[in-house]
C-alpha positions, 0 to 999 in steps of 0.5 A, a space after each residue: 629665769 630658769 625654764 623647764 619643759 615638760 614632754 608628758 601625755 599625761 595631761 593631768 599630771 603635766 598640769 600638776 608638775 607644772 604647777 610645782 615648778 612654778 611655785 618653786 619660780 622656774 618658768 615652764 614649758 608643757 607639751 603632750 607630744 614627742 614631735 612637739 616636744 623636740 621641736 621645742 627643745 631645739 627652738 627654745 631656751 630650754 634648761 631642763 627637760 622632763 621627758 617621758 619615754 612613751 609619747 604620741 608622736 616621737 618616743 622619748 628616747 628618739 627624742 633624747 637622742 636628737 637633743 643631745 646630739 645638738 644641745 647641751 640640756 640636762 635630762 630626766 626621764 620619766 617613765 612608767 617602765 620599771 625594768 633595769 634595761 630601760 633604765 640603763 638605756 635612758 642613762 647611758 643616752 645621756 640622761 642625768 637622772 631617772 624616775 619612775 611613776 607613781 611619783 610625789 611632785 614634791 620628788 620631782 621638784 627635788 630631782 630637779 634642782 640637784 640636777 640643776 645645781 649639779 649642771 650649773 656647777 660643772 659649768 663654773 667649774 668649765 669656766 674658771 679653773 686652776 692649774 698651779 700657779 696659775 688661775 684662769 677665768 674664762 669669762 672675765 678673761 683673766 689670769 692670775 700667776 700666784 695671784 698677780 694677774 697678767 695682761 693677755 691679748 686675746 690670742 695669748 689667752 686663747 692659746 695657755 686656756 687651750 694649752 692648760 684645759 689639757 696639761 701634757 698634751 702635745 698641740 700642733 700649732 695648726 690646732 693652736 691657730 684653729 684656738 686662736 682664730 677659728 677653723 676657717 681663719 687661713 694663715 702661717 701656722 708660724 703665728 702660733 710661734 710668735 704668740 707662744 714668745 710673747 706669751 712665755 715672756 709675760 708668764 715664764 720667769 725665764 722666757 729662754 728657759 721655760 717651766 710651763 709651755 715647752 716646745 716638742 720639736 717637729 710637733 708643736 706645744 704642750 703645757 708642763 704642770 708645775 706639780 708635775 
């Protein structure tokens, strides 16, 4: 169930929003403090936050700005400060959208699940992407090369994911080792080498002369575009 928490010292209209959400079916968490606010935040499964800006406790952009540093939660903002500067400030912190009181709760409900679709769709789209003439899932852990799929190991997949989120980017090969095995992984940067022949084996049609990852020599590999 998708949870949403309310930052609001308004108590009655903390009470009302709550009472919209959860006829729309999310789950929702309600607290009239800043430092209550962030506490919750940080220890919770949170996936939206309503916040306002004016807060006993800890201000609301204090609070924003601490979440976004360890979280990745989509934000609005809630304020009764109409001019532009504050808005300006609230968006470029990172929120996703804003909102100024009086509002209708019905408004705030339809806020709420554009932002949602809008967060949930980019995170998809994170996970599973195309690259011609390959399509990549993440969380299935497969690739398909014009629509036949090929068998990775887990570092092959770990290594074209790597070098295919970023086409033309030239990547070391401790970079691709640190993809591979985690940064506190210690091993020969020549793996990756090994790694990278099994994989153009598997998705080169000419493995001594490949069109996807090139070798930039002195430096590491970087994956071509076939539309390139």
């Amino acid at each position: 169930m998708t949870t949403i928490l309310i930052i609001e010292d308004e108590v009655t209209l903390a009470r009302i929003l709550q009472s919209y959400l959860e006829r729309e079916g999310y789950h929702v968490l309600s607290t009239h403090r800043g430092d209550t606010g962030l506490d919750l935040c940080l220890s919770e499964n949170v996936d939206l936050i309503l916040l306002d800006l004016n807060l006993p406790g800890m201000d609301g952009v204090d609070i924003a700005t601490a979440v976004l540093k360890e979280r990745d939660i989509p934000i609005i903002m809630v304020t009764a400060r109409v001019e532009e500067i504050d808005r300006l400030k609230g968006l470029e912190l990172g929120a996703d959208d804003y909102i100024t009181k009086p509002f209708s709760p019905r408004e705030v409900v339809a806020r709420v699940k554009t932002v949602l679709r809008r967060v949930n769709r980019s995170r998809v789209e994170e996970d599973r992407f195309s690259i011609p003439p390959f399509e990549i899932d993440i969380d299935a852990h497969l690739v398909k090369k014009a629509g036949l799929e090929i068998d990775l190991t887990p570092s092959e997949f770990a290594i074209l994911v790597t070098l295919a989120r970023q086409p033309g980017r030239v990547f070391s090969r401790l970079q691709l080792l640190e993809a591979t095995q985690g940064q506190s992984f210690e091993g020969y940067e020549r793996t990756v080498d090994a790694h990278i022949k099994n994989l153009r084996a598997k998705i080169e049609k000419d493995a001594r002369k490949p069109a996807f990852i090139k070798t930039v020599f002195g430096v590491g590999y970087k994956f071509y575009r076939e539309d390139e």
